[in-house]
C-alpha positions in Angstrom: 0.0 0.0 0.0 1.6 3.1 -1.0 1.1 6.6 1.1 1.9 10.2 0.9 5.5 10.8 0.4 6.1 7.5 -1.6 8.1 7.7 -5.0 4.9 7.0 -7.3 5.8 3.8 -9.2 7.1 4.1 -12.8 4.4 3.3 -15.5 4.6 2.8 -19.4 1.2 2.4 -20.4 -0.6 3.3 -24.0 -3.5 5.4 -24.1 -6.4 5.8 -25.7 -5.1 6.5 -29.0 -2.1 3.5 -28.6 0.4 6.5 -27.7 3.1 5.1 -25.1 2.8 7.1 -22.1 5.9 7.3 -19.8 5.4 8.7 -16.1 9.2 10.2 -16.1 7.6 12.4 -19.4 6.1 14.6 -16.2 8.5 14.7 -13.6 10.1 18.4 -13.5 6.8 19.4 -15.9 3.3 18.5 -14.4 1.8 17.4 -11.2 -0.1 14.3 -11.7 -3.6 13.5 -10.6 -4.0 9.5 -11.4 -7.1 7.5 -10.6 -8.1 4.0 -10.9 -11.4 3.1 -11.8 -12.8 -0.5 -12.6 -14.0 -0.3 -16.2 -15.3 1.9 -19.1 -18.5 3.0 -19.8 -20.0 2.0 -15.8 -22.1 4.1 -14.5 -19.4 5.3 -11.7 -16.5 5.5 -13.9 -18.1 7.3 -16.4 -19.6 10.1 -13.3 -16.0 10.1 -12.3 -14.6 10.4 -15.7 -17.2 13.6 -16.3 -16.9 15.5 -13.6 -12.9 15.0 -14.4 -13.4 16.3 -17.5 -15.5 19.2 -16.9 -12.3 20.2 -14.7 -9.7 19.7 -17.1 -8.8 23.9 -18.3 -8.9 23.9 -14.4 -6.0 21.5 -13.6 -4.3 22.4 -16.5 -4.1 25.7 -15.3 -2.2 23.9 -12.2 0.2 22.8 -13.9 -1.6 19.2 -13.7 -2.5 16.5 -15.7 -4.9 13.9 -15.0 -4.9 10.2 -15.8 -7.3 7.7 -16.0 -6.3 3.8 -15.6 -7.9 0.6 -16.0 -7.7 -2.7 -17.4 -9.7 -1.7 -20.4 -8.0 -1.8 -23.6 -7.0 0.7 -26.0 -10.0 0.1 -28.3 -12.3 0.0 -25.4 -10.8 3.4 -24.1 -11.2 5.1 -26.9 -15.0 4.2 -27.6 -15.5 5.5 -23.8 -13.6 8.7 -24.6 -15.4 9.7 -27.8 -19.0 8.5 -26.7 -18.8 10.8 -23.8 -16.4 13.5 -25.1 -13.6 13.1 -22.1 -11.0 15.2 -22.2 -8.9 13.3 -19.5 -6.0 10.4 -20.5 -7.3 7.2 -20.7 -4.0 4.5 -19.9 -4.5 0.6 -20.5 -3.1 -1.7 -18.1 -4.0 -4.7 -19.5 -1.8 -7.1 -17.5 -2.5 -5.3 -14.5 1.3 -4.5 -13.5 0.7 -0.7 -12.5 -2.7 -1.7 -10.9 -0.5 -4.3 -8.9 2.7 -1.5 -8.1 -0.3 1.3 -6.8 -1.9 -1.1 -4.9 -5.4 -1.2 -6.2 -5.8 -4.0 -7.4 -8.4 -5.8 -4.7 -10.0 -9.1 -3.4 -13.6 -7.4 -3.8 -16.7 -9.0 -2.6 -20.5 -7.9 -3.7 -23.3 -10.4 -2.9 -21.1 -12.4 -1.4 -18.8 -13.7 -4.2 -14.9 -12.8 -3.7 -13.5 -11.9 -7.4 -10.4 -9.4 -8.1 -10.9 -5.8 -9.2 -9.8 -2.6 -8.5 -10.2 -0.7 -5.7 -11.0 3.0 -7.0 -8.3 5.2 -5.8 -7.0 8.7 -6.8 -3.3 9.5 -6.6 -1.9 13.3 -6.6 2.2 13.1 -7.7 4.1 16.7 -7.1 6.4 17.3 -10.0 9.1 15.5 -8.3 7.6 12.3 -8.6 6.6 12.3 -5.2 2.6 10.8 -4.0 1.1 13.9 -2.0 -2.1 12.2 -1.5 -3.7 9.0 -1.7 -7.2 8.5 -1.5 -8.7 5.0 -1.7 -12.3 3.8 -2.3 -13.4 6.3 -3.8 -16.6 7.6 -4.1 -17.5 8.9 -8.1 -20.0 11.9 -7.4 -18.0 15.1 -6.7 -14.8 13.0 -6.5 -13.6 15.4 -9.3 -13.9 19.1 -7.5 -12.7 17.5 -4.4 -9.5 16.7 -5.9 -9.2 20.2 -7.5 -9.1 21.6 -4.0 -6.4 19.2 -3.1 -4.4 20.0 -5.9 -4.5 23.5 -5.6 -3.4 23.2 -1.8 0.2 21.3 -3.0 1.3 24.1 -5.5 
């Protein structure tokens, strides 16, 4: 379980558009807001992935770039992205290693079958590379503005 002042974990992940994303491409540049969420096109993930969005000329204008992850695929990423107009970075860890290194991915139980998932958890990286806050189980609605606030109190 990682906490605040952790080294966040390297990740080389492609997005959306099968671009390789590198997390050193930020350090020294951008802070990083990353959050986990189970799958595309849910009903939570896609509140969380709004309300993100809606945000996004916000965080930018903290220097700060925010990052969606799941085990979704490219393809599937990008039909989530364009049916709902999301401006935020859509990463695909298929093989689950960064899930695994952030610690989200989860025994989970719901009517009373144990499966793996991910836990949803939000991540804020300074530009050093450095976790500032972790929040875990996350709740979608207002999720987004919440983290704004934080954000705004690390610059």
């Amino acid at each position: 379980m990682l906490n605040a002042g952790d080294k966040a974990p390297f990740f080389e992940l492609p997005d959306s558009d099968m671009r390789i994303i590198n997390s050193e491409q930020f350090v020294g540049k951008q802070n990083l807001v990353i959050y986990f969420y189970p799958k595309d096109d849910t009903t939570g993930c896609t509140i969380e992935a709004l309300e993100l969005s809606d945000l996004t000329d916000d965080f930018t204008s903290l220097d700060t770039q925010v990052i969606g992850i799941s085990r979704d695929n490219c393809v599937s990423h990008a039909a989530f992205r364009d049916k709902h107009g999301l401006t935020v970075q859509l990463l695909a860890d298929t093989d689950g290693e960064v899930c695994n290194a952030y610690g989200v991915w989860r025994e989970k139980e719901k009517n009373g079958i144990k499966r793996m998932g991910i836990l949803r958890s939000t991540f804020i990286i300074d530009k050093s590379g450095i976790i500032r806050e972790v929040i875990y189980d996350v709740k979608p609605k207002g999720h987004a503005a919440k983290i704004l606030e934080r954000v705004k109190k690390i610059i």
